[in-house]
C-alpha positions in Angstrom: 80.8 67.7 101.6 79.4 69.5 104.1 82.8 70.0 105.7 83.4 71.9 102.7 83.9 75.9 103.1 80.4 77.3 101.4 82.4 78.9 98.7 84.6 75.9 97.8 82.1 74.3 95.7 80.9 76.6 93.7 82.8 77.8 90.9 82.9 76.5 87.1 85.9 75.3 85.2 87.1 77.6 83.8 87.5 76.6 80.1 85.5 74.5 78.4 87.5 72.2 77.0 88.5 71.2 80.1 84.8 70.7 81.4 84.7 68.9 78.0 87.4 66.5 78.7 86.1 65.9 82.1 82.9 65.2 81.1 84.8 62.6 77.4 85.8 60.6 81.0 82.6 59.6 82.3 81.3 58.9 78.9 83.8 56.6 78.7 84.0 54.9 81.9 80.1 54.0 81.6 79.6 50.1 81.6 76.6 50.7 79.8 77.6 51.8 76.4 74.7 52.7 73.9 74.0 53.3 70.1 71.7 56.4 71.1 72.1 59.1 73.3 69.2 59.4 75.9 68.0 62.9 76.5 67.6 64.1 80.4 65.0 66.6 80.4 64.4 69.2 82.9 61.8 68.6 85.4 59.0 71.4 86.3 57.5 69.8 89.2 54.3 70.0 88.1 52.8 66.8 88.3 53.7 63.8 90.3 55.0 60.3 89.2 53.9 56.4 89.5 50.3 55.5 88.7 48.1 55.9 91.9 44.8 53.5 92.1 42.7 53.2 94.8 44.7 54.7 97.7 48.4 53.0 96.2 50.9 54.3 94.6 52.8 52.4 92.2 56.3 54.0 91.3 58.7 52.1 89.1 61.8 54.2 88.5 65.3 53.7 86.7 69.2 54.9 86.9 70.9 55.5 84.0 73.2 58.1 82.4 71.9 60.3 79.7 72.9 63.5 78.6 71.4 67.0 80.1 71.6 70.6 78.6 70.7 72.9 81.9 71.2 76.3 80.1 68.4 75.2 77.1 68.9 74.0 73.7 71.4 76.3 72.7 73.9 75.2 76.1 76.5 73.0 76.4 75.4 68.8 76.7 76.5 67.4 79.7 76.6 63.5 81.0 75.0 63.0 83.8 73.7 60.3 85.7 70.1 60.6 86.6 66.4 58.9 87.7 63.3 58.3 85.4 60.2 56.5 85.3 60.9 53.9 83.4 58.5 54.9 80.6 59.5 57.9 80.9 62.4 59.9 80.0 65.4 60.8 82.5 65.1 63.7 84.4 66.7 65.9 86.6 65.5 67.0 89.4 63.8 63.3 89.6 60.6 62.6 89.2 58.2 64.2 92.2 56.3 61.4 94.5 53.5 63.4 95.3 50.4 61.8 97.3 48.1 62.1 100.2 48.9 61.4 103.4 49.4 57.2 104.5 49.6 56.5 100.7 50.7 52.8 100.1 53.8 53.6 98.2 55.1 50.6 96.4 58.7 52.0 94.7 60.9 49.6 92.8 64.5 51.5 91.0 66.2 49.4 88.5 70.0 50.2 88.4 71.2 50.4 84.7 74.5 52.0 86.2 77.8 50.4 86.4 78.1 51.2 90.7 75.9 50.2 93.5 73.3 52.9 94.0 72.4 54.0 96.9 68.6 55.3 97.3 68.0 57.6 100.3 64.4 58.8 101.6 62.1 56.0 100.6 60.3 55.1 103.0 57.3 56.8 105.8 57.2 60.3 106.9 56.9 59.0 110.5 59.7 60.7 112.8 61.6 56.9 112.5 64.9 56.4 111.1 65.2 56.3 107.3 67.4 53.4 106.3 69.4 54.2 102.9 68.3 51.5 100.2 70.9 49.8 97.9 70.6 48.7 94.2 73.9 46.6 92.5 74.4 47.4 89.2 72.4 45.7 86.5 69.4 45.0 89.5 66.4 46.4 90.5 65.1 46.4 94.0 61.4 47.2 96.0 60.3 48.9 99.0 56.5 49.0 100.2 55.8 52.2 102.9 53.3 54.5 103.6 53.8 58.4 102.7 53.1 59.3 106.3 52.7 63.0 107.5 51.9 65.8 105.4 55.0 68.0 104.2 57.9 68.7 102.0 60.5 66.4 101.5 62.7 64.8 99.3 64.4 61.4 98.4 67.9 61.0 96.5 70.7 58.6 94.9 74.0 58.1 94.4 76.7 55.9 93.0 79.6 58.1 94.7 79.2 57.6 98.6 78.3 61.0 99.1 76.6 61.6 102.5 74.1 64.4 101.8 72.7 65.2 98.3 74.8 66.0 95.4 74.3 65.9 91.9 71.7 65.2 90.0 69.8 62.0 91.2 67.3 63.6 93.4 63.7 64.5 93.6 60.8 66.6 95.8 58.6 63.8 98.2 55.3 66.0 98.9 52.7 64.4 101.2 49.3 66.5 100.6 46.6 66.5 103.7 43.8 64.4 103.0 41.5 66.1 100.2 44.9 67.3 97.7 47.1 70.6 99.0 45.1 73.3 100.7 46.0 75.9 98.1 47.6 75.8 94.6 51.3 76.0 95.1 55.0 75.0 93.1 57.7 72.9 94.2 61.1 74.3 92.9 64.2 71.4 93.9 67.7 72.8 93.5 70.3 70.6 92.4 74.5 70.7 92.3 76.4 69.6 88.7 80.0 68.8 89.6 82.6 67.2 87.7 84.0 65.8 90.1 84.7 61.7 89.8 84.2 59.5 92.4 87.6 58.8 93.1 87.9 62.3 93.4 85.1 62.8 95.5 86.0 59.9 97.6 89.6 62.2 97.7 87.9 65.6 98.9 85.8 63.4 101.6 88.5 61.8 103.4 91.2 64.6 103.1 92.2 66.3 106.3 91.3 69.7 105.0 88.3 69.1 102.8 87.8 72.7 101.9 91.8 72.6 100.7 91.5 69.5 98.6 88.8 70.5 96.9 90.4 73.5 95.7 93.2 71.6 94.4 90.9 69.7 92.1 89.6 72.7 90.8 86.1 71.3 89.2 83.6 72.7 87.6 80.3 73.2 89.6 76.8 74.6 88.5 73.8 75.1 90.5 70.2 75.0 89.3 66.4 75.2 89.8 64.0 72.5 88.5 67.1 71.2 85.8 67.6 74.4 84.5 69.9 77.8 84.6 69.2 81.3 84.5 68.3 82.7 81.6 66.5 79.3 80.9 64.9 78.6 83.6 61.1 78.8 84.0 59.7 82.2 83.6 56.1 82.6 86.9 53.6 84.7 86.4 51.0 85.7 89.0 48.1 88.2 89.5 48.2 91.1 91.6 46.8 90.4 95.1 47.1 86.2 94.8 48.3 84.3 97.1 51.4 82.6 96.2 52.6 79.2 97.7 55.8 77.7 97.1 58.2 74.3 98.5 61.8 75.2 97.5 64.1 71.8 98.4 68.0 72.2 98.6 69.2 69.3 96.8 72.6 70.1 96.7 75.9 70.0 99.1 76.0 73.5 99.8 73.9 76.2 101.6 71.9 78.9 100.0 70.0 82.4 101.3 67.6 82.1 99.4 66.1 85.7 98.4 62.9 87.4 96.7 62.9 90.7 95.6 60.6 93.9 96.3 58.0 91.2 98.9 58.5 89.8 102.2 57.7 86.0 102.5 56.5 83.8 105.6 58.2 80.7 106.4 55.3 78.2 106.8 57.3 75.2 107.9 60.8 74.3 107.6 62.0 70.5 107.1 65.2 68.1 106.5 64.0 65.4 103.8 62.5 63.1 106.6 60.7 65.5 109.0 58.7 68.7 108.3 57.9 71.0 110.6 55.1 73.7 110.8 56.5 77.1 111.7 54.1 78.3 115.1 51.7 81.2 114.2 53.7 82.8 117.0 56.8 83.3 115.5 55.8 83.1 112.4 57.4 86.9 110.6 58.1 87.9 107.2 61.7 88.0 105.7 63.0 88.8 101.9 65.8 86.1 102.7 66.0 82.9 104.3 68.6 80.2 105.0 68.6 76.8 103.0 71.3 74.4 104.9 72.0 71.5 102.6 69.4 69.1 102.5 66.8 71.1 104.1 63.2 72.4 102.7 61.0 75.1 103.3 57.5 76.1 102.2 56.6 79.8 102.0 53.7 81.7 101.2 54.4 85.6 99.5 51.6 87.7 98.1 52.2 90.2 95.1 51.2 93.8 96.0 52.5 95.4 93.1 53.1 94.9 89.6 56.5 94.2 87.1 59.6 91.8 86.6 60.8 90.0 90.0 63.5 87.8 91.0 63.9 85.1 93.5 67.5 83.9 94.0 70.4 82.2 95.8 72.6 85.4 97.5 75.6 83.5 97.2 77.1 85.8 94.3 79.4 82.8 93.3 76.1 80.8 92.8 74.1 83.5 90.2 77.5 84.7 88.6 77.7 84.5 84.6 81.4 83.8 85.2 80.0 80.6 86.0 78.0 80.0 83.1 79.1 76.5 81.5 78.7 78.0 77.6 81.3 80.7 77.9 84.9 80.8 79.4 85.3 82.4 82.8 87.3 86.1 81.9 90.7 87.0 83.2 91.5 87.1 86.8 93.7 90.1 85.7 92.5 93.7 87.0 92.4 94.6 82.7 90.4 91.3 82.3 88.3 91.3 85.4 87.4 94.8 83.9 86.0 93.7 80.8 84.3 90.8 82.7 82.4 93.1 85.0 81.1 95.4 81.8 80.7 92.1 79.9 78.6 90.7 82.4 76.6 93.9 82.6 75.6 93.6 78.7 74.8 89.9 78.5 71.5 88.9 77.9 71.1 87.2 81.1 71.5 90.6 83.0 74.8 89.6 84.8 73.5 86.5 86.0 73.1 82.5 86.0 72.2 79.6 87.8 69.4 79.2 90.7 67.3 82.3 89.5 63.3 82.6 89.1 62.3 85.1 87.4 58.2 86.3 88.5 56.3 89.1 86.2 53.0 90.0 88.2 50.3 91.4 86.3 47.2 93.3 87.3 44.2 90.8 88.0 41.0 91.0 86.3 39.1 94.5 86.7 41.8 96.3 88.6 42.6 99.8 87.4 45.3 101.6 87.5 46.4 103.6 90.7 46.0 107.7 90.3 47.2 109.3 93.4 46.8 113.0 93.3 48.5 115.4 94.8 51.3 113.5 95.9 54.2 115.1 98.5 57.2 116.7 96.9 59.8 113.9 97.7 63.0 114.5 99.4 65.9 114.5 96.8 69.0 112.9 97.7 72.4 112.4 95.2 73.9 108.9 95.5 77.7 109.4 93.6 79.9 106.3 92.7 83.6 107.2 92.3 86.5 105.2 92.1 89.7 105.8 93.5 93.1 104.0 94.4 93.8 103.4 98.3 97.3 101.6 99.3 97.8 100.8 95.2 94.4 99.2 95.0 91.6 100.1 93.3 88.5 100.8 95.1 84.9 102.1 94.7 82.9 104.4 97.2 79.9 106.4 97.6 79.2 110.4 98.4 75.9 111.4 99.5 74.2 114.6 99.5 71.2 116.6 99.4 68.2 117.5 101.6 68.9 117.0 105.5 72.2 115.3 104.6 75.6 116.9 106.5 78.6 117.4 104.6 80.8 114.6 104.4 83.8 115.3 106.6 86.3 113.0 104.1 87.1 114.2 100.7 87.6 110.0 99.3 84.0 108.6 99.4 83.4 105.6 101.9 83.1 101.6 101.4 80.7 100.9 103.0 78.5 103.4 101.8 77.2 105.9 104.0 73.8 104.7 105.5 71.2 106.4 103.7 68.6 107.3 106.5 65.2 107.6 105.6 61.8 108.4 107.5 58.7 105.2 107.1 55.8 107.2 104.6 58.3 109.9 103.2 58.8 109.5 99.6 62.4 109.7 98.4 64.0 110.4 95.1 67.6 109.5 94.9 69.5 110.3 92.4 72.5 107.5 91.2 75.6 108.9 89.0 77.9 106.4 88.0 81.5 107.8 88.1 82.8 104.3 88.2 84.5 104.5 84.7 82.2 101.2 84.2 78.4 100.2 84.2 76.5 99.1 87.3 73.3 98.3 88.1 72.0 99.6 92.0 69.4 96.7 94.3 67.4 98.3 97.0 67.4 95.0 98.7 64.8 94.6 101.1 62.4 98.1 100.1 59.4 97.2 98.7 59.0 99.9 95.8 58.0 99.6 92.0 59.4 97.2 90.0 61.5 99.7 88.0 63.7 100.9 90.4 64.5 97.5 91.9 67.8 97.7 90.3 67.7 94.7 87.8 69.0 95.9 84.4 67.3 94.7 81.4 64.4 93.2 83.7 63.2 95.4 86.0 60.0 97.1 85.6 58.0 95.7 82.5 56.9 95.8 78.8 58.9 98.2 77.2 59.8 100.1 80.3 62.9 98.2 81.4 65.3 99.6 84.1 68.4 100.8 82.1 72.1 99.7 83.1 73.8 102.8 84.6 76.8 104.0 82.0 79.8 105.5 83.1 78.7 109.6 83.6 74.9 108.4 83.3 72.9 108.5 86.0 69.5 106.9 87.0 66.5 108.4 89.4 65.5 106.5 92.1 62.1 106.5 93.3 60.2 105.3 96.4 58.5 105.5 99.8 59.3 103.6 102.5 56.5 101.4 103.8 58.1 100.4 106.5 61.1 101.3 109.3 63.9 98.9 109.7 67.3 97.7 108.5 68.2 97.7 104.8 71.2 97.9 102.1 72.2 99.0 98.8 74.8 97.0 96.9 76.0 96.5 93.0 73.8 93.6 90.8 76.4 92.6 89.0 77.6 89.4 90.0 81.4 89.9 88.5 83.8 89.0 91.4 84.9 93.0 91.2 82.0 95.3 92.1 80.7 94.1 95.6 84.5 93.0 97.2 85.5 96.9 95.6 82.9 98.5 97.8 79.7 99.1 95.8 77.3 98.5 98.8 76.2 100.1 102.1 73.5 100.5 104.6 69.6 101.8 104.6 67.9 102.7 107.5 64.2 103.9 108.0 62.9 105.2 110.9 60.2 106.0 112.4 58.1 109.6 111.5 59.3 111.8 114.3 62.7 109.9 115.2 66.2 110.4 114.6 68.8 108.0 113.6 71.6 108.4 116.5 74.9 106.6 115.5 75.8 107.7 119.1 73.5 104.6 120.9 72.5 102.8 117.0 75.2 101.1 115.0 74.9 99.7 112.0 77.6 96.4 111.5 78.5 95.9 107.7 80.1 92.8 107.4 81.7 92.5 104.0 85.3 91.1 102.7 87.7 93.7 101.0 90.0 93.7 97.7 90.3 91.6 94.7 91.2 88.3 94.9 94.2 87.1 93.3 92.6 83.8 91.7 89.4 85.3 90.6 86.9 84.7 88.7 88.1 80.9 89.5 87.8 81.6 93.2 87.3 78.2 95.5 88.9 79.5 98.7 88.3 83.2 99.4 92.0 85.2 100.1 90.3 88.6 100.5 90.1 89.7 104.2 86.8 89.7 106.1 85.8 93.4 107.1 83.6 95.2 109.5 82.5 98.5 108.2 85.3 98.4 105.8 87.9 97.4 108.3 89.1 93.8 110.0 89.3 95.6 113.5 87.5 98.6 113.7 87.2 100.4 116.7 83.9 102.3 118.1 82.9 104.3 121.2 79.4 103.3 122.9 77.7 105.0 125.7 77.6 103.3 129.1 74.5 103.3 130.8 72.3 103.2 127.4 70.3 100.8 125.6 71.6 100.4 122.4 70.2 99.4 118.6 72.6 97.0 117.2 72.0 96.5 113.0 74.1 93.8 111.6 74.4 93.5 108.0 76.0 90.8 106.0 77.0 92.1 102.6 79.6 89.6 101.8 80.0 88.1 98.0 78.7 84.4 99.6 79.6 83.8 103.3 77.7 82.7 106.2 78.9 84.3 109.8 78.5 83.6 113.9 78.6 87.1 115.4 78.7 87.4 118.9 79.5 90.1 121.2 81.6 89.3 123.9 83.2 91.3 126.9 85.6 89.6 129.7 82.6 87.9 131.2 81.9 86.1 128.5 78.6 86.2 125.8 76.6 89.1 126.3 72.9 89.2 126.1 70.6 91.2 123.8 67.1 91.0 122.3 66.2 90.4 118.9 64.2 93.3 117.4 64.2 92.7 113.5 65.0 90.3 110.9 65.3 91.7 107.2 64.2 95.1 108.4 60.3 93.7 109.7 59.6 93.8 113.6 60.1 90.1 115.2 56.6 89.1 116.6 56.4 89.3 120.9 57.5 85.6 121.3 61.1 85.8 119.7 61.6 89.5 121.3 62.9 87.9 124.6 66.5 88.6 125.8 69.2 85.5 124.9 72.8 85.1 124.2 74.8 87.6 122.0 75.2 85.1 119.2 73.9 85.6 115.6 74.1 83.1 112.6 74.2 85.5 109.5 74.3 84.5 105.7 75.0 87.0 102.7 71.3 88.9 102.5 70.0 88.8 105.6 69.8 91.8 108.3 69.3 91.4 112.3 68.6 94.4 114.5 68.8 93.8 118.5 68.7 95.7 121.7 71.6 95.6 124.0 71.7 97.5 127.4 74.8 98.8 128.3 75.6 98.8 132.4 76.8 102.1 134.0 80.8 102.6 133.9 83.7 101.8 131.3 83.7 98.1 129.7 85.3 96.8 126.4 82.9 95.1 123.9 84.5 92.9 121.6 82.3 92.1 118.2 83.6 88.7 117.0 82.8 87.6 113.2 84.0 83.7 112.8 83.3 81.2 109.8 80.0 78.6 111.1 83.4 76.5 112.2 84.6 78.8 113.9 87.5 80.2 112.1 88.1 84.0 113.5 87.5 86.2 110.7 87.4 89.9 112.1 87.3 91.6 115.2 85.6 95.1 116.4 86.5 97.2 119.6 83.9 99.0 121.1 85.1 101.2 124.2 82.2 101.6 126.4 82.2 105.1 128.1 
């Protein structure tokens, strides 16, 4: 699967009847039929499995299939194939193995499934090879190791050949120091539901064009956290000021940028299921979104510094988008029908939103009062307009911005992008947002840490009774914050509805320092984005929309030789993951990373290197790039991670 393009595996089927006739197959084709249904429940993660006794670990687990309802009681039931204890119930993710470090692990699986099962990841955390383990059906087999190294990782099953995790047999491996964890943390596991059949899998893995074959099936795909889909999944609540210590594992085929709103977060280590390593203190740096390859694990650490509704999430749109939900039928892919979709969406009681999304409420600790500030600064007030318009017979939105130290805007059509909002670090800001859209919205101030109100999450943002409102058509909504920091930033639409973002309903933030000015002249900001409706949306497995760089596939630009340059890219795209290099006749250029996610890089990763940049959907990258005396051409190259050319700027250098 990993062949597969990110956004070819991720979209539901879109009726369901269809996922229901899918799923009558299975059912049918199990060798082990039954009298009772067995329930798969969701798995929290809060507690490991097996019976420990002096210093061993005694595991005995089972395959079976059962039936799984991932969006609560009130969701569809689907039949899965999943792992238990086997006094336990089925679960999904499967049950955690958590121990100490060189635990005797003694681990037998019983396979009541009618395929060989293939168990990967049981066996030491050492650095050695990790030979897969297979069950027959109607067997059980054992396997004696010790944990091994303290860290996150993960073990997994399957009946389908697949070679990296997919579906829902697999589970978190945790390996605790000696002495238990050194601070209280939670262990989130994302899994994939697919219908895909074997034979059909087997299909997609040997086809020329895996990306194309998929497509043709066109399955149904979920993604979730812990079992469950937004709005069921698990609701966190932390104090104000507490440390907060998290393992998220990607158990499923595909990659996710994996985002928290309103806080950074440090990477603590960074793993692949058999090895875990420590990130350095040294480059060690905050970030609001980080990259989760398939298979791979990561523990952070965040700490809540101001109060109200949160979310952490997959950026992947097609990952979080209620037109994925498995309990209601995708809308039209018609401009009339994707319409009522996006305002549907908008209203629903999930917010817009499903799958792999945590939603975290912090609340004031013990004794804290709160905050009177007195005699604060009149802010500087700024008007944000939406507008839609028709360009070349399409329909489009844009922004218009105006208000204190803002020019005029030279066009009369507002821009997609929208215009970079420039902003000074410790200068409160009060924007006001009118919607002239002819539909509701909802604006994220991704990255700016501000109060939990303006965050831009309809229906969830802020607290108690004081929810943040969706914006109406000819309503507006006041915007509210101060910069803590300077650094790279962006607006963009949180409604995940397959219109609003390709349309144009994002752009750029910048902060800068007290005392400096933002110079497009030797700074550039790079919005990568894609353009346009696609024809075959909501149900949308291989993108047709072009890829665009600052709302064009080959924009051109003008950059001053002799200069050193601030380069600000920007991926805004609905769920892609970029290389963007820069490139003159000589080949790579060099430049040296400043920022990720709009926080300074620490001294050890500020060194000059190649002009190449790995950039998912949610994440920001400033560098510096000096620019030799005399004319040269600077070509900015976006490609797919396989190296598919995607767009193309020109920068003259004069």
């Amino acid at each position: 699967m990993t062949s597969v393009h990110v956004r070819s595996s991720v979209v539901l089927l879109g009726l369901v009847a269809a996922m229901s006739a899918a799923i009558e197959r299975e059912v049918l084709a199990s060798p082990f039929p039954s009298d009772r249904t067995e329930a798969v429940v969701a798995n929290d993660n809060r507690h490991g499995s097996g019976t420990l006794d002096h210093g061993r670990l005694t595991l005995r687990l089972r395959a079976a299939r059962g039936t799984w309802q991932p969006e609560g009681p009130a969701g569809p039931t689907l039949s899965v194939e999943a792992l238990g204890e086997t006094s336990a119930p089925l679960t999904v993710p499967a049950p955690m193995i958590r121990v100490e470090e060189w635990t005797l692990i003694v681990a037998s699986i019983r396979n009541e499934l009618g395929a060989t099962l293939r168990v990967h990841g049981l066996c030491a955390r050492d650095a050695a090879t990790c030979e897969p383990l297979d069950v027959p059906p109607g067997q059980t087999r054992e396997v004696r190791f010790a944990s091994g190294r303290a860290g996150t990782y993960h073990y997994w099953a399957t009946t389908m050949g697949a070679p990296v995790p997919f579906r829902e047999m697999g589970g978190a491996f945790i390996v605790d120091p000696p002495g238990g964890p050194l601070a209280p943390d939670r262990v989130f596991v994302i899994t994939e539901w697919s219908s895909l059949t074997p034979p059909q899998l087997r299909a997609v893995l040997t086809a020329n064009d895996s990306g194309a074959a998929f497509a043709k099936l066109q399955p149904g795909v979920a993604f979730m956290i812990n079992g469950l889909s937004w709005p069921a999944t698990e609701r966190l609540t932390y104090q104000l000021g507490e440390s907060v210590h998290w393992r998220v594992l990607n158990l499923s085929s595909q990659a996710h940028p994996m985002h928290l709103h309103g806080f950074y977060f440090e990477v603590d280590s960074l793993g692949d299921g058999v090895r875990d390593v420590p990130v350095d203190a040294q480059t060690r740096h905050p970030v609001v979104t980080e990259l989760l390859r398939s298979g791979a694990t990561m523990a952070l650490t965040w700490l809540p510094e101001r109060v109200g509704n949160w979310l952490f999430h997959c950026h992947i749109m097609h990952h979080v988008s209620p037109e994925r939900r498995l309990s209601a039928a995708a809308p039209s892919g018609s401009e009339h029908g994707a319409h009522h979709g996006a305002h549907h969406a908008g209203h629903d009681a999930g917010a817009g939103m499903a799958g792999m999304i945590l939603g975290v409420t912090v609340v004031p600790s013990a004794g804290t009062a709160p905050s009177v500030r007195d005699g604060d600064p009149v802010p500087r007030k700024l008007s944000l307009v939406m507008t839609s318009h028709v360009t070349n017979g399409e329909p489009a939105f844009g922004f218009a911005l105006s208000g204190d130290g803002v020019p005029p805007a030279p066009a009369s059509v507002p821009s997609a992008p929208g215009p970079a909002i420039v902003l000074r670090r410790g200068e409160p800001v009060e924007i006001t947002v009118v919607n002239r859209l002819g539909e509701a919205t909802a604006l994220h101030w991704h990255g700016i840490e501000l109060d939990s109100y303006y965050d831009g999450v309809h229906g969830w943002s802020g607290g108690g009774q004081r929810l943040a409102p969706l914006i109406e058509p000819d309503r507006s909504f006041v915007v509210r914050f101060t910069p803590p920091r300077s650094g790279t930033f962006m607006y963009h639409t949180h409604l995940h509805d397959e219109r609003q973002l390709p349309l144009g309903l994002y752009g750029p933030v910048i902060v800068v320092e007290p005392g400096e000015t933002f110079d497009p002249a030797i700074d550039h900001v790079l919005v990568v984005a894609r353009k346009g409706l696609d024809p075959a949306a909501p149900n949308v497995l291989i993108p047709a929309t072009p890829v665009v760089l600052n709302g064009l596939p080959s924009p051109q630009f003008v950059w001053k030789a002799g200069e050193r340059h601030r380069v600000r890219l920007i991926n805004i795209t609905p769920d892609d993951i970029f290389n963007v290099a820069l490139q003159t006749a000589r080949g790579p250029m060099t430049w040296t990373p400043l920022a990720k996610d709009g926080a300074t890089l620490p001294e050890s990763l500020r060194q000059p290197r190649s002009a190449q940049q790995t950039i998912a959907v949610g994440e920001t990258h400033d560098f510096a790039i000096d620019l030799t005396p005399g004319p040269a051409n600077v070509w900015i190259e976006v490609r797919s991670t396989a190296g598919k050319w995607q767009a193309q700027g020109h920068a003259i250098v004069r």
